[in-house]
C-alpha positions in Angstrom: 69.0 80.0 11.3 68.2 76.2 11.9 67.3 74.1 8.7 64.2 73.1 10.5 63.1 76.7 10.2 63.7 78.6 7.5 62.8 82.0 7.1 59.2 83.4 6.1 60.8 85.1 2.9 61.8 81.3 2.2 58.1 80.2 2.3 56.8 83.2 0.7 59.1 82.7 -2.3 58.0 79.2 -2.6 54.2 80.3 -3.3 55.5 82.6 -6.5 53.7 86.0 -5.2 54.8 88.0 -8.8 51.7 85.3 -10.0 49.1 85.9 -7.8 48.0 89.0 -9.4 46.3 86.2 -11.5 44.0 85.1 -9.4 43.5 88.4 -7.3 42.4 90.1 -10.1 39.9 88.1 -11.4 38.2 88.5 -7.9 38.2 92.3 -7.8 36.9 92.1 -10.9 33.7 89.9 -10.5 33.2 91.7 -7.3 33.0 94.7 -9.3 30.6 93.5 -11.9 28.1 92.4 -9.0 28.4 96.3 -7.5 28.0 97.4 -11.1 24.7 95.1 -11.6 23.6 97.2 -8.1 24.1 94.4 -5.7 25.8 96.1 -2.4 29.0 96.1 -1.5 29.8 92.9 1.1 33.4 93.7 2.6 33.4 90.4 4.3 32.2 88.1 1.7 35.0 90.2 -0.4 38.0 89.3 1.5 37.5 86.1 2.1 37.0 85.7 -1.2 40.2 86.7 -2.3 42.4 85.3 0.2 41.3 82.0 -0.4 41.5 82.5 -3.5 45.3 83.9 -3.3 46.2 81.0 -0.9 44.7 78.6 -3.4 46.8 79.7 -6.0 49.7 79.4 -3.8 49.2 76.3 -3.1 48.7 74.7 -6.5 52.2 76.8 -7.5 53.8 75.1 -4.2 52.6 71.3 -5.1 53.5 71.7 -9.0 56.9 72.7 -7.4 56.7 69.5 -6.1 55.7 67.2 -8.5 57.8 68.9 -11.1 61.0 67.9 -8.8 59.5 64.2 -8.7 59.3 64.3 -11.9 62.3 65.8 -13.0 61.0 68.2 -15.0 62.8 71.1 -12.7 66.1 69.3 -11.9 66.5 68.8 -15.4 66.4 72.6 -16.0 69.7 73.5 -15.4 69.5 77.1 -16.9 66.0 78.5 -15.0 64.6 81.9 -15.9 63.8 82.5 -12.1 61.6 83.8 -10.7 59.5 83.6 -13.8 59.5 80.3 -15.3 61.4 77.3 -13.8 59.3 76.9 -11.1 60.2 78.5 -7.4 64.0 76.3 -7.0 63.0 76.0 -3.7 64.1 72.5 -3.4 66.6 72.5 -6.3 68.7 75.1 -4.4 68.0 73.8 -0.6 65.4 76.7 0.5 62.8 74.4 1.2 63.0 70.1 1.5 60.2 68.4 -0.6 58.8 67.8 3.2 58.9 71.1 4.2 56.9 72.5 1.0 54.3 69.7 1.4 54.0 71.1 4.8 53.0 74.3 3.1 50.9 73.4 0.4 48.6 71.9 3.4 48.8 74.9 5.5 47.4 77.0 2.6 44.9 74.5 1.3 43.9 74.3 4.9 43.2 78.0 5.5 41.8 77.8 2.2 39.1 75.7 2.8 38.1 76.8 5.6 37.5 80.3 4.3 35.7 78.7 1.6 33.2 77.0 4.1 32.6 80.1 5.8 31.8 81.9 2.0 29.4 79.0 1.1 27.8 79.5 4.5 27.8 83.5 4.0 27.2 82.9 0.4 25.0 79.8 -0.5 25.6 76.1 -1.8 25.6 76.9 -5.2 29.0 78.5 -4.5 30.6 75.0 -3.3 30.4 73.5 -6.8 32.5 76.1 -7.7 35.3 75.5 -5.1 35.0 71.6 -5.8 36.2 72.2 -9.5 38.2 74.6 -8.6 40.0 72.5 -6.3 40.2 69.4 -8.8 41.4 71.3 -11.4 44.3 73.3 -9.3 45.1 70.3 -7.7 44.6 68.1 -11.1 46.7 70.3 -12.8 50.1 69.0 -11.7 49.1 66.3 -9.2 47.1 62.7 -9.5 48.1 60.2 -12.0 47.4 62.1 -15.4 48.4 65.6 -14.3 46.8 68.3 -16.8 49.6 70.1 -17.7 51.8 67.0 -18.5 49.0 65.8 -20.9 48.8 69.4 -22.8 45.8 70.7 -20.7 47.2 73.0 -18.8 46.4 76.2 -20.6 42.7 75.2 -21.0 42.4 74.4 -17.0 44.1 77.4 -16.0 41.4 79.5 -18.6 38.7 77.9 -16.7 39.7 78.0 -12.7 41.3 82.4 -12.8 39.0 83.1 -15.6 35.3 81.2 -15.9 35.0 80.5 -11.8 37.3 83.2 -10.5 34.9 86.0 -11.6 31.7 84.3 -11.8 32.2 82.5 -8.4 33.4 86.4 -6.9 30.3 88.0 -8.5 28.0 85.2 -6.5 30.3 85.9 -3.3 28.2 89.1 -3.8 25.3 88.8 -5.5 24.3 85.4 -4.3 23.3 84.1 -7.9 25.1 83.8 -11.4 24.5 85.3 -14.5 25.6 84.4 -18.1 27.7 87.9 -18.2 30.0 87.6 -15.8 30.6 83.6 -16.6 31.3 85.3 -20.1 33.4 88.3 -18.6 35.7 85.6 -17.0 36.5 84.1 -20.7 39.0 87.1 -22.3 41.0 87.0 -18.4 41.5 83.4 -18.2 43.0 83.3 -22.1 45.2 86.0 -20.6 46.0 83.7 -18.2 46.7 81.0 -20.2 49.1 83.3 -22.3 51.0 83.7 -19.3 51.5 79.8 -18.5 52.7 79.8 -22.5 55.0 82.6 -22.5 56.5 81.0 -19.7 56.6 77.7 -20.8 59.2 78.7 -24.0 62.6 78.8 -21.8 61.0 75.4 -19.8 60.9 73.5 -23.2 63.8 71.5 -23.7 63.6 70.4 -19.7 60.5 70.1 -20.1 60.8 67.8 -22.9 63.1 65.7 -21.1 60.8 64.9 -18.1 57.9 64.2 -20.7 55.4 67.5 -19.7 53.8 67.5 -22.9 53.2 71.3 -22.5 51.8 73.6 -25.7 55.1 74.6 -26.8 56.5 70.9 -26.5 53.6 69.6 -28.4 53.1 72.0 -31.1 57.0 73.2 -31.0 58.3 76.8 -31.0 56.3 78.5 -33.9 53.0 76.8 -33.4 53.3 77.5 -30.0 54.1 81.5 -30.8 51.1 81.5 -32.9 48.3 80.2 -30.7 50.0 82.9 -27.8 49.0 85.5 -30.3 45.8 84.1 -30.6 45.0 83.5 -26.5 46.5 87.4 -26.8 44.7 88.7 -29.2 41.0 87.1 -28.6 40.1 88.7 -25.2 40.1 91.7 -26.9 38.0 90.5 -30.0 35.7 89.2 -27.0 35.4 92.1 -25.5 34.4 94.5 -28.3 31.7 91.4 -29.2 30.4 90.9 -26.1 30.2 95.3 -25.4 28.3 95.4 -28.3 26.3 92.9 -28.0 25.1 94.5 -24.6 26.0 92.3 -22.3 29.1 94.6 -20.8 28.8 98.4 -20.5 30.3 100.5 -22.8 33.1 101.6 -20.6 34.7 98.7 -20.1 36.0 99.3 -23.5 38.6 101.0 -21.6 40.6 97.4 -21.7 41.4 98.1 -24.9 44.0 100.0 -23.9 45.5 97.0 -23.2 45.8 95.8 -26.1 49.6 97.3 -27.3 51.3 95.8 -24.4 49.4 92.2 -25.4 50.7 93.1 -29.1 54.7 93.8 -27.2 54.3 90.7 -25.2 53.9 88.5 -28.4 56.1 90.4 -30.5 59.0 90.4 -28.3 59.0 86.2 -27.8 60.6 84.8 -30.6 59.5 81.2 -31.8 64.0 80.7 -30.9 65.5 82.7 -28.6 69.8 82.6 -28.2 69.3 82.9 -24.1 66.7 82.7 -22.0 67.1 86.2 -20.9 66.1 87.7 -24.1 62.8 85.9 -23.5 62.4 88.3 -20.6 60.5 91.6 -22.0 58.1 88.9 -23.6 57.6 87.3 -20.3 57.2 90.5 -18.7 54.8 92.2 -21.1 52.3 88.9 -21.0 51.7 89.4 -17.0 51.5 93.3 -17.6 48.9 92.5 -20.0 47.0 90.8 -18.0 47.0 92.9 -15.0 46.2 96.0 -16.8 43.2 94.5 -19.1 41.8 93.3 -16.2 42.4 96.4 -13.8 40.9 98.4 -16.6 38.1 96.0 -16.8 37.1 96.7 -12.8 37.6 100.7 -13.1 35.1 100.2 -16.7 32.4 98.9 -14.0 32.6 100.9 -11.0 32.7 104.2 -13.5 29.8 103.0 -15.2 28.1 101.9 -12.1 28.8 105.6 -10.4 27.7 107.6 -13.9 24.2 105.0 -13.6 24.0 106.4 -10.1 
């Protein structure tokens, strides 16, 4: 195979797909809550929606690849937990050149946009304020000259883009306006997204450290960093029983809660210090299950209560 074209499983791994749950979720989800609130089903607007959405995600995971090689922060990390944290190794172990994944990131933002021009069109303008912070933060997050998650931001930023505009932005995709509930129903899945950029960031530290990324767990160290990934763990679900009984979510999508052991198993099982990286693993891996199954839960709450309503 020629260096100059490297195999599609080389660019695929390169865009991290065992993350993109994150953002694909979120999208089923608000797409959900608009059915639920009786807007009709829109397969088009739908798909779009979430392939952008997945190839934006991609992207911003392909050009903090990059910057985090310019930086240093992953050469540095001679002991990765890959594929979860440590970035892709794309470049680090010749996969990819740094030319070859810029090439990349600007094929997905690419398709990317233009999806999300054809959803404003489909959708309305109200929806392109939406992709404009979007695309600032994702790009913002790692790139420009005060990159969010070298500064400490990084878990708020990712809260906000797959949690506050994922599923509000999907729910206008289908119901052509906004409402205060499902900007509000995006709040518990991006702190579980958040949890998964801190449970990954423990191995990443002492690299991390290095190259100056002034993440949560390099700021606040090991234990103050264990104790606010209990907290982004624990309040979704503390949300969620609020804001179910407060009316503004049906009383099905307490179903989530079921969720909340395997949140409880992803924070018990990281330790503040850890002997190896691999024992940081079951942690790692119960964070992202979290997620995924709040938020899955979540979308089958709606649609149940939407089919019992009738």
């Amino acid at each position: 195979m020629s260096a100059h074209r490297p195999p599609i499983a080389h660019w695929l791994i390169a865009t991290r797909p065992q993350f993109l749950t994150a953002m694909a979720l979120p999208v089923l989800l608000g797409t959900a809550f608009a059915w639920h609130d009786g807007h009709p089903f829109a397969p088009l607007p739908f798909v779009m929606a979430i392939t952008a959405g997945i190839l934006l995600h991609a992207a911003a995971n392909v050009v903090n690849d990059i910057i985090d090689h310019q930086r240093g922060a992953d050469p540095l990390n001679t002991n990765p937990l890959t594929p979860f944290a440590g970035g892709s190794r794309s470049i680090q172990t010749g996969r990819l050149t740094v030319a070859q994944m810029r090439q990349l990131a600007l094929m997905l933002l690419g398709i990317a946009t233009a999806l999300g021009i054809g959803l404003i069109l489909l959708a309305g303008w109200p929806l392109l304020w939406i992709g404009i912070i979007g695309l600032l933060i994702g790009l913002g997050y790692s790139a420009g000259p005060w990159p969010l998650n070298y500064h400490g931001l990084g878990e708020p930023a990712v809260a906000i883009t797959f949690g506050l505009l994922t599923v509000a932005g999907s729910y206008f995709t289908q119901a052509q306006g906004f409402t205060p509930q499902a900007w509000l129903l995006g709040l518990p899945v991006g702190l579980l997204v958040a949890a998964i950029l801190l449970v990954n960031e423990f191995p990443d530290a002492p690299s991390d450290a290095e190259a100056g990324k002034q993440t949560w767990v390099v700021l606040f160290g090991p234990k103050k960093a264990r104790a606010a990934l209990g907290a982004l763990l624990l309040l979704p679900f503390v949300i969620l029983i609020g804001g179910t009984l407060a009316g503004m979510w049906p009383a099905m999508t307490l179903i989530a809660l079921l969720a909340l052991p395997l949140a409880f198993q992803g924070w018990h099982r990281t330790p503040a210090i850890a002997n190896t990286n691999q024992a940081r693993l079951p942690g790692i891996k119960a964070v992202i299950a979290s997620h995924a199954l709040f938020t899955l839960l979540l979308t089958l709450g709606l649609i149940a209560q939407g089919i019992v309503n009738g």
